[in-house]
VOPAGU-2260 file (C-alpha; in pm, 1 decimal, decimal comma):
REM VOPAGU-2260
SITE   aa  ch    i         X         Y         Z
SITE  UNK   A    0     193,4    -906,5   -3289,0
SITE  UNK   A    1     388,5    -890,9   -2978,8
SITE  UNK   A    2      68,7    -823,8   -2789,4
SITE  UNK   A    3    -108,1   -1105,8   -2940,5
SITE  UNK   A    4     186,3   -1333,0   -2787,6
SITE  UNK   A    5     104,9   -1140,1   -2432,6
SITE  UNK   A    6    -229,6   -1266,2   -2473,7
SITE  UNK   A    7    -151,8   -1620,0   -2545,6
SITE  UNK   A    8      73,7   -1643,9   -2262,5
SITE  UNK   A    9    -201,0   -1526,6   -2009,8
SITE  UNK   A   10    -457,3   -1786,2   -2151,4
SITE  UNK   A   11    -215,4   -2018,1   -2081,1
SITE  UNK   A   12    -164,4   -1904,4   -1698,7
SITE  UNK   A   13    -508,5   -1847,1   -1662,9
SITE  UNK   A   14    -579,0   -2182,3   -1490,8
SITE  UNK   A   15    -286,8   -2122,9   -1280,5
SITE  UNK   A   16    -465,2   -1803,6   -1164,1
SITE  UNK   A   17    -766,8   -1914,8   -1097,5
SITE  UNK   A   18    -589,8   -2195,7    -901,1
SITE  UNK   A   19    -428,1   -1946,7    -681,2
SITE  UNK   A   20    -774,8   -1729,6    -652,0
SITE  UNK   A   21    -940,7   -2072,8    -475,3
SITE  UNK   A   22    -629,7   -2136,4    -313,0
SITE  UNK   A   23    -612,7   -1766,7    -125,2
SITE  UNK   A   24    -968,9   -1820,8     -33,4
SITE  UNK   A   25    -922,7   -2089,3     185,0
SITE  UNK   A   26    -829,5   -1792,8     393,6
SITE  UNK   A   27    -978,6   -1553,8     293,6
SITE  UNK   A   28   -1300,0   -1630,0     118,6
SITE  UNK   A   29   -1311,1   -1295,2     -44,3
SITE  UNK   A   30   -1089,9   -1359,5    -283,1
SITE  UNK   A   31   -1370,6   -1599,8    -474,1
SITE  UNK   A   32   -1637,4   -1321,8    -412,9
SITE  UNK   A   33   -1752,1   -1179,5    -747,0
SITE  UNK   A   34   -1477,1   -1375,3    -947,0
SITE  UNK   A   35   -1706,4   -1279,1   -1222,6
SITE  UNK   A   36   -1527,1    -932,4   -1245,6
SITE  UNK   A   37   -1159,2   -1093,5   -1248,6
SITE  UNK   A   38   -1334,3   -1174,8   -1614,6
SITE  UNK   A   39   -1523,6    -857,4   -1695,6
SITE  UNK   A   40   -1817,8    -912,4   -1595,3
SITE  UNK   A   41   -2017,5    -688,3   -1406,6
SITE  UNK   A   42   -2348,9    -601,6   -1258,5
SITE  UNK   A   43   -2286,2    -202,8   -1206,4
SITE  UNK   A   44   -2470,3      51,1   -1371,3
SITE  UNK   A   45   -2203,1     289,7   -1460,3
SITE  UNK   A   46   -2236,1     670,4   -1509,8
SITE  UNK   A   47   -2125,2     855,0   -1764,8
SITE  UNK   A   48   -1860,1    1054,6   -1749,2
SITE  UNK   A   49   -1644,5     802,8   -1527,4
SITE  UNK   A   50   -1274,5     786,0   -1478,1
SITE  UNK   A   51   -1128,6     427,6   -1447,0
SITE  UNK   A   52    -897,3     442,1   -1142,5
SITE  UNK   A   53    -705,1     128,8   -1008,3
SITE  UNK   A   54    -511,2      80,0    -711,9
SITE  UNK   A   55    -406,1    -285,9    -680,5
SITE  UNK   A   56    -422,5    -339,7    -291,1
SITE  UNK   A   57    -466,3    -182,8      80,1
SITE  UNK   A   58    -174,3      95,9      73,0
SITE  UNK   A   59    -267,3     184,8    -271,0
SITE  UNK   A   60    -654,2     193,2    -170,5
SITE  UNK   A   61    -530,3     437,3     136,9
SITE  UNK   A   62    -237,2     650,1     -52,0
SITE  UNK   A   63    -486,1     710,9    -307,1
SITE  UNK   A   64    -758,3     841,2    -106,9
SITE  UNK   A   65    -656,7    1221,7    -152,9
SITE  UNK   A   66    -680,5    1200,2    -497,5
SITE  UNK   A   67    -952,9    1025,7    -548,2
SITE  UNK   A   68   -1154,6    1279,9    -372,9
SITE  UNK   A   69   -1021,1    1522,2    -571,8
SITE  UNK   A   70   -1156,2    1381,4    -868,7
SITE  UNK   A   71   -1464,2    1347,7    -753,4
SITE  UNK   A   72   -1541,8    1692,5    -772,7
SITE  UNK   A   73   -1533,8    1686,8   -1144,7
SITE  UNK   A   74   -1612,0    1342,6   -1198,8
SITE  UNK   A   75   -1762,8    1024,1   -1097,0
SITE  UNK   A   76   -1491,2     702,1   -1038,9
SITE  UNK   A   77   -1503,0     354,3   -1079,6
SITE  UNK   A   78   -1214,8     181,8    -833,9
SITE  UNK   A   79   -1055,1    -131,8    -942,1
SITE  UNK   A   80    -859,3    -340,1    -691,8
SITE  UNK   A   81    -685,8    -678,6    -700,1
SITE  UNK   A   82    -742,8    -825,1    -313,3
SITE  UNK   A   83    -999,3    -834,7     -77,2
SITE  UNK   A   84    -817,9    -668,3     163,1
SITE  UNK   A   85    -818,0    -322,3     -58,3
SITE  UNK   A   86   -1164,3    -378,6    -134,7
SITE  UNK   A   87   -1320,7    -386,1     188,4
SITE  UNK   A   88   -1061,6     -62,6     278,8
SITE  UNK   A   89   -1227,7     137,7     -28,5
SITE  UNK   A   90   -1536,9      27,6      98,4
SITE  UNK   A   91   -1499,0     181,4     429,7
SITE  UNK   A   92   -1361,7     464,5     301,9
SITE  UNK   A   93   -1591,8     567,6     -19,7
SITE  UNK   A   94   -1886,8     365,8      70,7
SITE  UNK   A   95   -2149,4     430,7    -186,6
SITE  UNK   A   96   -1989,9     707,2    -310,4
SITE  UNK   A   97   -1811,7     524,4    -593,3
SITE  UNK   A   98   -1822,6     207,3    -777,7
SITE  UNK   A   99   -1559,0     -32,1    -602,7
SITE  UNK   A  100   -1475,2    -376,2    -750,6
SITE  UNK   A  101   -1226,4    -585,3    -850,6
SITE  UNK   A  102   -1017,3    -525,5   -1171,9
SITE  UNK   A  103   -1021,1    -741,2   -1459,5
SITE  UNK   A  104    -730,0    -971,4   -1537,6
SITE  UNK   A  105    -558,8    -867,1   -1771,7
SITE  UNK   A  106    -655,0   -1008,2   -2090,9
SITE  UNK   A  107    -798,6    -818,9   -2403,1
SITE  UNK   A  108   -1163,1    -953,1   -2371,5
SITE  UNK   A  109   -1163,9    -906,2   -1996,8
SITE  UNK   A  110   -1049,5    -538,4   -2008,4
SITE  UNK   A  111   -1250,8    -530,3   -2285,7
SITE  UNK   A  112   -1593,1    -643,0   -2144,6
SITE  UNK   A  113   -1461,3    -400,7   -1812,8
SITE  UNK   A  114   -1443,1     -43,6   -2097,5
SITE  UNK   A  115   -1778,3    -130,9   -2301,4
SITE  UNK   A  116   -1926,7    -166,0   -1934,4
SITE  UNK   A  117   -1814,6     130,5   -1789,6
SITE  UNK   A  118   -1713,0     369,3   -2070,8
SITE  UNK   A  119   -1452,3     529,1   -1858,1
SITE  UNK   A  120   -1317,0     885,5   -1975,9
SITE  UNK   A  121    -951,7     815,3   -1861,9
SITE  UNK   A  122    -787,4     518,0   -1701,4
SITE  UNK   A  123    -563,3     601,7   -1403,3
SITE  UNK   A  124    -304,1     312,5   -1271,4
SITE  UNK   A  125    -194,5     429,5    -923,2
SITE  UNK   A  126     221,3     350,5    -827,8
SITE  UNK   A  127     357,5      36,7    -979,9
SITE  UNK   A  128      55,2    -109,7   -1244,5
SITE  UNK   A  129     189,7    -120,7   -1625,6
SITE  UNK   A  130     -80,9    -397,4   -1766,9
SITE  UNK   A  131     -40,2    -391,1   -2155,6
SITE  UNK   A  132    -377,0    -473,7   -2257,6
SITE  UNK   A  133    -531,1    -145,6   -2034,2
SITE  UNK   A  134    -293,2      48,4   -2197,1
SITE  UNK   A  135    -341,3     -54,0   -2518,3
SITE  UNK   A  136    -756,1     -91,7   -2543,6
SITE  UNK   A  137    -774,4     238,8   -2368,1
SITE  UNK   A  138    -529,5     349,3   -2640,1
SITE  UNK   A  139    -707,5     227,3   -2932,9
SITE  UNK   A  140   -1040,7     400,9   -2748,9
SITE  UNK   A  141    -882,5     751,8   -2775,0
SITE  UNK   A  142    -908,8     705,8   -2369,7
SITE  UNK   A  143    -598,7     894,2   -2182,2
SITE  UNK   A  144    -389,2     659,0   -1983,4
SITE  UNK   A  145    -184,3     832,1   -1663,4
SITE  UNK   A  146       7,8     648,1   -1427,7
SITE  UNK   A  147      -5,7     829,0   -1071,0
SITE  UNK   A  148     224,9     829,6    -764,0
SITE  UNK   A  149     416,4     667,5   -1024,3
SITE  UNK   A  150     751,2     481,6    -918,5
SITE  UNK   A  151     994,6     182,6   -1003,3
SITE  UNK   A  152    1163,5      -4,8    -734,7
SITE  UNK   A  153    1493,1    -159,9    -890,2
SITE  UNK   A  154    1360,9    -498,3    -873,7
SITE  UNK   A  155    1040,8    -361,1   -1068,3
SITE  UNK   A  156    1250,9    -203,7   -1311,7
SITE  UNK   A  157    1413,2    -564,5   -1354,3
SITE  UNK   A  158    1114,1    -743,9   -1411,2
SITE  UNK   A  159     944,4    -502,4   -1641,7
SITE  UNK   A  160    1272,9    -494,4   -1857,6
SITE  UNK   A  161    1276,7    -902,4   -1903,3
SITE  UNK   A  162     946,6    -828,0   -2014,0
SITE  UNK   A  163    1018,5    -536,3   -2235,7
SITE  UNK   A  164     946,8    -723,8   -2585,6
SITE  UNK   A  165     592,0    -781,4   -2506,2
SITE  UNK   A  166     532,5    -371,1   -2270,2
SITE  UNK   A  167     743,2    -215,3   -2501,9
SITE  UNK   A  168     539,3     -85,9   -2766,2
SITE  UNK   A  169     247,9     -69,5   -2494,0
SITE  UNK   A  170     458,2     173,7   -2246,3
SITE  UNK   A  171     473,6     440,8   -2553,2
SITE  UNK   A  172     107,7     458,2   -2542,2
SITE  UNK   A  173      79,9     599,7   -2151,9
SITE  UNK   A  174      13,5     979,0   -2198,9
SITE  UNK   A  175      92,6    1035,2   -1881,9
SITE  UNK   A  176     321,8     994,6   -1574,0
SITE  UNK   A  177     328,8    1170,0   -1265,0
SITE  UNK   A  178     661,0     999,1   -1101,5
SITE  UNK   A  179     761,5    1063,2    -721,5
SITE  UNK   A  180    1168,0    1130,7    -817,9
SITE  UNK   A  181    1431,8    1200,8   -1062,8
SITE  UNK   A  182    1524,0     792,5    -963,3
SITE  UNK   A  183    1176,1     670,2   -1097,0
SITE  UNK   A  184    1129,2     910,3   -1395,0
SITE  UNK   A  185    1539,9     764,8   -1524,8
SITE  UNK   A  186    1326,6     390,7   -1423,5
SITE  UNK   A  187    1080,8     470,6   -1639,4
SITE  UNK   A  188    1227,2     626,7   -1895,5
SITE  UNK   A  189    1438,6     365,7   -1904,0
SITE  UNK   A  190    1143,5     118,1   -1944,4
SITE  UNK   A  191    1014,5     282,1   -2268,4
SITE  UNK   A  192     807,9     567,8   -2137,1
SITE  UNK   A  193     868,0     890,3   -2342,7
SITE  UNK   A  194    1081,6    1162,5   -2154,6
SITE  UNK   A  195     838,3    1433,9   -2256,3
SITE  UNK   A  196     507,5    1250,1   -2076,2
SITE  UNK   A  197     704,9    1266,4   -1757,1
SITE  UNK   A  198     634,5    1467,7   -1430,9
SITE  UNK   A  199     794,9    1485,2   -1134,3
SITE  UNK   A  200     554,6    1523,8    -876,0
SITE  UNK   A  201     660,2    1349,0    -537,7
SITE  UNK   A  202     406,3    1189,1    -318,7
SITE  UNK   A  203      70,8    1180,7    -209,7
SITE  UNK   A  204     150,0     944,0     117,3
SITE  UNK   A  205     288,1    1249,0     254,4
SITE  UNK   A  206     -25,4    1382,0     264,1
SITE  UNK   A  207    -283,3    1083,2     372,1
SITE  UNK   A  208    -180,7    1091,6     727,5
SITE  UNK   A  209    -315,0    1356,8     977,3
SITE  UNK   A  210    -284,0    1288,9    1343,7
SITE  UNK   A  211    -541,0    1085,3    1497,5
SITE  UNK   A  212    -519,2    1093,8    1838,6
SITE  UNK   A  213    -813,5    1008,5    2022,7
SITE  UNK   A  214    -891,4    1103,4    2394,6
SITE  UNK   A  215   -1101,0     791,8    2371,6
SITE  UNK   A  216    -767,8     569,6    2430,9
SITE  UNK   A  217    -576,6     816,4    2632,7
SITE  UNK   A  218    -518,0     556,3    2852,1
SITE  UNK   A  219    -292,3     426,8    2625,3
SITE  UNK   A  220     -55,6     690,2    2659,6
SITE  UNK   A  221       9,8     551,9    2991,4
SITE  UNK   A  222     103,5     231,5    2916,8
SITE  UNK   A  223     427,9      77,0    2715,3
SITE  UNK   A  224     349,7     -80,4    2414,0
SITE  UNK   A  225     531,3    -161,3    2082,6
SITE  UNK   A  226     361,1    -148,6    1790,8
SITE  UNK   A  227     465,3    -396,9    1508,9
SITE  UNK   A  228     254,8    -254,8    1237,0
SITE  UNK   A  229     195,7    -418,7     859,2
SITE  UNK   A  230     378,3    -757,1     951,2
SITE  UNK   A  231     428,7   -1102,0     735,3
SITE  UNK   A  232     487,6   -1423,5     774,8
SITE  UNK   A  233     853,0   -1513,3     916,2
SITE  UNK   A  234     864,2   -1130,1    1090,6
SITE  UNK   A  235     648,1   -1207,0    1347,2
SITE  UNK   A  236     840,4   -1472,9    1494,4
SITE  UNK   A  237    1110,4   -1248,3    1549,1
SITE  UNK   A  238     901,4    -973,1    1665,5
SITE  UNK   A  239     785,8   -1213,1    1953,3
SITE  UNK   A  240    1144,6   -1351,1    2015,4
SITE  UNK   A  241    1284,1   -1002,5    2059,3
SITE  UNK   A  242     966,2    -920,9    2256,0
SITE  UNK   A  243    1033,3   -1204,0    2510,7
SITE  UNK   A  244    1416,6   -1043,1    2519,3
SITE  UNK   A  245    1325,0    -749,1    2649,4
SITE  UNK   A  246    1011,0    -792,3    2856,2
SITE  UNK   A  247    1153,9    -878,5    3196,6
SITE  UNK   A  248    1393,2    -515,4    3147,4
SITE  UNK   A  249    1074,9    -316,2    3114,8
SITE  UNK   A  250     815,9    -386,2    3320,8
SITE  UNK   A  251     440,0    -431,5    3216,2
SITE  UNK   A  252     559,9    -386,4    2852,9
SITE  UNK   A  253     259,0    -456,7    2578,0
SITE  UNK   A  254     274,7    -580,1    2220,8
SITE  UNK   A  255      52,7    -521,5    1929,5
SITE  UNK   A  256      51,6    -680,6    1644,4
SITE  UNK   A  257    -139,1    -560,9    1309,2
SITE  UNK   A  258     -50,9    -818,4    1080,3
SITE  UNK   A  259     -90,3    -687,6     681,0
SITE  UNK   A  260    -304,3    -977,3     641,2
SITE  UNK   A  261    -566,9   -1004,3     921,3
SITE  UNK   A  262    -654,0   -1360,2     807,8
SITE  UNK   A  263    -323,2   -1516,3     929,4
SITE  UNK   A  264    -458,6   -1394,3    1302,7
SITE  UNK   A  265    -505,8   -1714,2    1388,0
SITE  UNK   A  266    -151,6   -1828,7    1261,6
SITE  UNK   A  267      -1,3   -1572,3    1469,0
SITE  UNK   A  268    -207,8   -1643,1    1772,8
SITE  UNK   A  269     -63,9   -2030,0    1735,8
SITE  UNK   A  270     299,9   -1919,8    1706,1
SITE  UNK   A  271     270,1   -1704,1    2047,6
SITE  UNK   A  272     129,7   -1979,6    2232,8
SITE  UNK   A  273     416,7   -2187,9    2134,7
SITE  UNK   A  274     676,2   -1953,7    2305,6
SITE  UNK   A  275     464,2   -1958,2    2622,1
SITE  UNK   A  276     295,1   -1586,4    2551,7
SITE  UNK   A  277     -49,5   -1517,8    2654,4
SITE  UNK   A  278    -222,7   -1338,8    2371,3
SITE  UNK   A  279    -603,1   -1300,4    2173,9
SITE  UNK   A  280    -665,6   -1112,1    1894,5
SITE  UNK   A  281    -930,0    -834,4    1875,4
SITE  UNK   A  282   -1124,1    -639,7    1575,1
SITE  UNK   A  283   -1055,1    -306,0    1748,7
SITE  UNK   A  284    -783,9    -117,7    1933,1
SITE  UNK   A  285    -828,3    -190,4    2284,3
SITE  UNK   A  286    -991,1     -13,0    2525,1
SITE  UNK   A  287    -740,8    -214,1    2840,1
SITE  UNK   A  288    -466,8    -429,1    2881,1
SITE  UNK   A  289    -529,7    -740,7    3038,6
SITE  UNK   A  290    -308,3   -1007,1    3164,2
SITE  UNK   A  291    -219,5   -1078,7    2749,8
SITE  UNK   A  292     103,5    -968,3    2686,6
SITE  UNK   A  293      70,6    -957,9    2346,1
SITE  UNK   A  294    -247,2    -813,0    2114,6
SITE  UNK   A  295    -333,0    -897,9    1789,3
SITE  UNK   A  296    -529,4    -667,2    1586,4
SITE  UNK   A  297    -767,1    -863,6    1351,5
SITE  UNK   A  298    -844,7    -572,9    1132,3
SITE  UNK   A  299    -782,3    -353,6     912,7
SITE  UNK   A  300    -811,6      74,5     864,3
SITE  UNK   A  301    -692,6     142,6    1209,0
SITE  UNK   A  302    -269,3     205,5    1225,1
SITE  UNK   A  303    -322,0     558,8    1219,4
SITE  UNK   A  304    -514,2     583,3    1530,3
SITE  UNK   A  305    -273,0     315,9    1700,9
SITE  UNK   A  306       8,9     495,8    1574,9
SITE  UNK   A  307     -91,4     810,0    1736,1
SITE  UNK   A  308     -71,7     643,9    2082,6
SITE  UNK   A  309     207,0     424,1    2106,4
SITE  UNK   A  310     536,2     393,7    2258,9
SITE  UNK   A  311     717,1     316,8    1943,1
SITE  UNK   A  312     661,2      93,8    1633,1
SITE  UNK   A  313     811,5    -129,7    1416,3
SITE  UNK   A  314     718,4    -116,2    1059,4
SITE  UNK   A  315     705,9    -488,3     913,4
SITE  UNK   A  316     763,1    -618,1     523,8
SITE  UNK   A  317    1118,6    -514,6     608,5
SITE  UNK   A  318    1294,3    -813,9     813,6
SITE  UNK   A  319    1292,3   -1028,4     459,3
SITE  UNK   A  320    1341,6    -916,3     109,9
SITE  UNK   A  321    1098,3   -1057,1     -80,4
SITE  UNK   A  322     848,0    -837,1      72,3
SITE  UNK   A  323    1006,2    -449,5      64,1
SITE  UNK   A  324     843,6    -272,3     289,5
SITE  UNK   A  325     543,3     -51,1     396,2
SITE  UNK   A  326     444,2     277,5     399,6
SITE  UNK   A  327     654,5     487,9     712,5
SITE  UNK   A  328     487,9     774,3     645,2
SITE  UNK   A  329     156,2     694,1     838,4
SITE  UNK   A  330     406,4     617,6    1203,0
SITE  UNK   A  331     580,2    1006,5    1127,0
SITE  UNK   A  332     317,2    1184,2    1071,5
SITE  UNK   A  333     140,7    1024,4    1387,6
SITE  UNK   A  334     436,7    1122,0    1576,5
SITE  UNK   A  335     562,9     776,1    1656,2
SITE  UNK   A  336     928,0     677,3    1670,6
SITE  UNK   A  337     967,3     369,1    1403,2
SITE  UNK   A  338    1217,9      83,7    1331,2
SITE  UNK   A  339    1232,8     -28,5     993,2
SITE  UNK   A  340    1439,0    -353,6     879,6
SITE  UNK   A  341    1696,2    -357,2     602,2
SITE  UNK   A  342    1429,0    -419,9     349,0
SITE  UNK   A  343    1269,5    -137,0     199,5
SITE  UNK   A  344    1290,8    -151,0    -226,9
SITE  UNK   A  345     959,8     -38,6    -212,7
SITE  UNK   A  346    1015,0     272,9     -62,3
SITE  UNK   A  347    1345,3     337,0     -74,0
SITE  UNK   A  348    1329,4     742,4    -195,0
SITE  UNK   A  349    1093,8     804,8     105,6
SITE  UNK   A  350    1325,7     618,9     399,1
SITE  UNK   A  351    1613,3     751,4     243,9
SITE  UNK   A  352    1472,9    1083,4     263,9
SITE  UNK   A  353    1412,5    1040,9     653,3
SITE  UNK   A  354    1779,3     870,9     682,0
SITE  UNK   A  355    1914,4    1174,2     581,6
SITE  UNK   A  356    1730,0    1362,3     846,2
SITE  UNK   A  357    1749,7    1130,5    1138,6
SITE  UNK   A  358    1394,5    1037,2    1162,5
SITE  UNK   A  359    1409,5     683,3    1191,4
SITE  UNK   A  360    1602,4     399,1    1369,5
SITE  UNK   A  361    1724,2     132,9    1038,9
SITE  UNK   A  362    1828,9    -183,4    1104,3
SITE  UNK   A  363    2121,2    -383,4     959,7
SITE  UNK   A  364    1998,5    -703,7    1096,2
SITE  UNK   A  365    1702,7    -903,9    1256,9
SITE  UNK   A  366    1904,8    -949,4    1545,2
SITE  UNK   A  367    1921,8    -592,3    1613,8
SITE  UNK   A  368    1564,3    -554,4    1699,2
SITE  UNK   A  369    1560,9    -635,6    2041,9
SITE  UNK   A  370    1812,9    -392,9    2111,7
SITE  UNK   A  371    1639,3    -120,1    1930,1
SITE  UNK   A  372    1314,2    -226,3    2120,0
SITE  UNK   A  373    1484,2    -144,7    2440,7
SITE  UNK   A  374    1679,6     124,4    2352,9
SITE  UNK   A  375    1373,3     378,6    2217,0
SITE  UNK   A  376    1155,3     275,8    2475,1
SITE  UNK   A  377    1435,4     379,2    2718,5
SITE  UNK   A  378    1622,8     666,1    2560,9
SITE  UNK   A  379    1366,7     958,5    2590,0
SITE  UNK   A  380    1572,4    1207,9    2380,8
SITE  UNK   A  381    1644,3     987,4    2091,4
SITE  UNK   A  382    1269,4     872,6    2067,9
SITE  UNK   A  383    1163,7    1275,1    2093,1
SITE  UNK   A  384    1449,2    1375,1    1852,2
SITE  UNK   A  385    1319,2    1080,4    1589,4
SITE  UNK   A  386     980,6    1210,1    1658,0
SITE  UNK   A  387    1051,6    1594,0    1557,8
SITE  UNK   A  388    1296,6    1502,9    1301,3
SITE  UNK   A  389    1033,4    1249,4    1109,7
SITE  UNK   A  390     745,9    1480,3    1137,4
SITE  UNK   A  391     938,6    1814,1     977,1
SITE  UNK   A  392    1019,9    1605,1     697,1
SITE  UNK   A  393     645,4    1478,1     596,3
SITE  UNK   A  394     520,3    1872,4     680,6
SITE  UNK   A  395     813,6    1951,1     402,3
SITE  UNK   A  396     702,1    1723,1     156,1
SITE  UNK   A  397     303,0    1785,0     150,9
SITE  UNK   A  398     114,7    1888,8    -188,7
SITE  UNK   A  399     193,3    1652,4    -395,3
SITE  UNK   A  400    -229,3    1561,1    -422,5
SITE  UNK   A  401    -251,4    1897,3    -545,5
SITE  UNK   A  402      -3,4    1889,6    -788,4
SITE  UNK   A  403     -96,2    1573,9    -926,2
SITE  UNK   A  404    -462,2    1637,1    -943,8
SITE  UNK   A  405    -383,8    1966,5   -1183,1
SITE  UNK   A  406    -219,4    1717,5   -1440,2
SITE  UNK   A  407    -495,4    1472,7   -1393,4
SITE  UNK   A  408    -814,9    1702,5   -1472,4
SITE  UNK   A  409    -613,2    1880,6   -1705,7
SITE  UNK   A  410    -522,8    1582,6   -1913,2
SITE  UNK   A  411    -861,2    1436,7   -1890,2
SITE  UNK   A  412   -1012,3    1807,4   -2030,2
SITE  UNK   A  413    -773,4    1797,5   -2297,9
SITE  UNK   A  414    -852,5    1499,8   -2420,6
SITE  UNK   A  415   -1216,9    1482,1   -2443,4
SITE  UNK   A  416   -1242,1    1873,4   -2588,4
């Protein structure tokens, strides 16, 4: 019964989603490509013996990568994602060697249409994805639902618990999760998840990371440059304001900006020229600086390379709380000193973890980021101490891909012997 309400109440937002579909595709015109599959419907021949594995958006596309591959030594994969922007990443990364589209909203005939389609073997929901109706219709289909990477920020916790009349009964059917901490597996326990189908496993986006240093931009090394990586709306602005701070105290300083959404580019381009700040935006990383002080990066799949050669970085969805944070573990592992805001829900195990050692430079404030700007750029010892520090602590915390994948082909086995 409770289900059947959850059902109700998405028929009844489902004009609002579509709504918002049209609406993001003013900017994106992705988001209306193939809206056929936000209702099931699909053109894909499937093969047989497929696992079902969905990672909502970019960092989930690229945390997930490891794993993935893993599983395709066993077993073919279809990849569901929610935006465009993880889309076109899986598509770079796999390209034809899986099925990549998006995911099916989550009602029972959509998900529905999506399992007599592809038949999948196991359904896999990467991080933070509890959607009752997968859960349940795989349940019903004897198919063996895992969650992997699996964690709860608080404020996810919150929301899924207002929730809890209509996930409840659905959470009891997961027969699987793999969770990154002792914190996450209490968060999920907590949410209805049965102690006993709990592992702690830690996480994969320790591993997806090597260096990627290029001697094709070794002229980079040369120059300053901050790298604001992963940015939103509202942290630019300060970005550029404690840019403009600092610029005259270090001479031919450089900024580049990767916003997380390349198609507010343009957006960002318009709020430079208001300070008075040459800039263009470019598709690649750049190959020389030119009399633009600032560089924005209209793409997407390239941090770790850009990492790997700058100064220092800033990693955005931190200056403002209602975005949390991105993934740090991409700038350590690259060896580049980072500044994080005092926003960070969404990772909050990992950045604690590097608090503890040293490895990174945390905010209190937005006003604070000029000074910590000029102060890593300037302070050699602190940037190479931050450096050394971050990058022991991801080389301490590798295997979780392993780990994880063990669980995986071993649940799958056991459940279709």
């Amino acid at each position: 019964m409770k289900i059947l309400f959850y059902n109700v109440l998405v028929i009844v937002l489902l004009p609002f989603m579509v709504f918002r579909i049209f609406l993001k595709s003013i900017k994106d015109k992705d988001y209306s490509k193939n809206i056929k599959n936000r209702i099931g419907i699909y053109d894909q021949k499937p093969n047989k013996n497929l696992v079902w594995f969905h990672a909502v958006s970019l960092g989930e596309v690229i945390s997930s990568e490891n794993i993935i591959k893993k599983i395709l030594s066993n077993h073919d994969v279809v990849l569901t994602v929610f935006t465009p922007t993880g889309l076109r990443e899986a598509e770079k990364i796999y390209k034809d060697k899986i099925i990549i589209v998006y995911a099916p909203w989550d009602f029972f005939l959509f998900v529905d249409n999506f399992i007599k389609q592809f038949n999948p073997i196991s359904l896999i929901l990467f991080e933070t994805e509890i959607w009752p109706n997968m859960i349940n219709l795989c349940h019903k289909k004897n198919i063996p639902v895992i969650i992997s990477n699996a964690r709860l920020s608080e404020s996810s916790f919150r929301k899924y618990h207002l929730i809890k009349f209509f996930i409840g009964d659905e959470i009891k059917k997961i027969n699987l999760v793999l969770a990154q901490s002792n914190k996450h597996k209490k968060r999920f326990i907590d949410t209805g998840v049965l102690s006993k189908n709990i592992k702690i496993v830690g996480s994969t986006k320790f591993e997806s990371n090597e260096n990627f240093f290029s001697s094709d931009h070794s002229f980079l090394q040369d120059k300053k440059f901050i790298l604001a990586a992963s940015t939103h709306y509202g942290e630019e602005e300060k970005i550029l304001d404690a840019f403009q701070d600092i610029k005259d105290d270090v001479p031919n300083l450089k900024l580049i900006i990767v916003p997380r959404h390349p198609e507010r580019t343009d957006e960002i381009l318009k709020i430079s020229k208001k300070k008075g700040i040459f800039s263009k935006a470019i598709d690649e990383i750049p190959k020389a600086f030119d009399v633009n002080d600032v560089i924005v990066i209209n793409a997407t799949g390239i941090l770790k390379k850009l990492y790997s050669i700058a100064n220092i970085s800033f990693i955005g969805g931190s200056l403002f709380s209602k975005y949390g944070g991105h993934n740090i573990i991409e700038a350590a592992s690259n060896k580049c000193a980072f500044i994080i805001g005092p926003y960070y829900k969404n990772f909050e195990d990992i950045i604690d973890l590097f608090k503890s050692r040293d490895g990174c430079m945390l905010l209190n404030d937005t006003s604070e980021l000029s000074l910590a700007f000029k102060e890593l750029l300037n302070n050699d010892e602190l940037r190479t101490n931050l450096i050394d520090n971050a990058y022991e602590v991801v080389l301490e915390n590798q295997g979780s891909s392993d780990i994880q994948f063990k669980y995986i082909n071993n649940e799958i086995n056991n459940s279709n012997n």
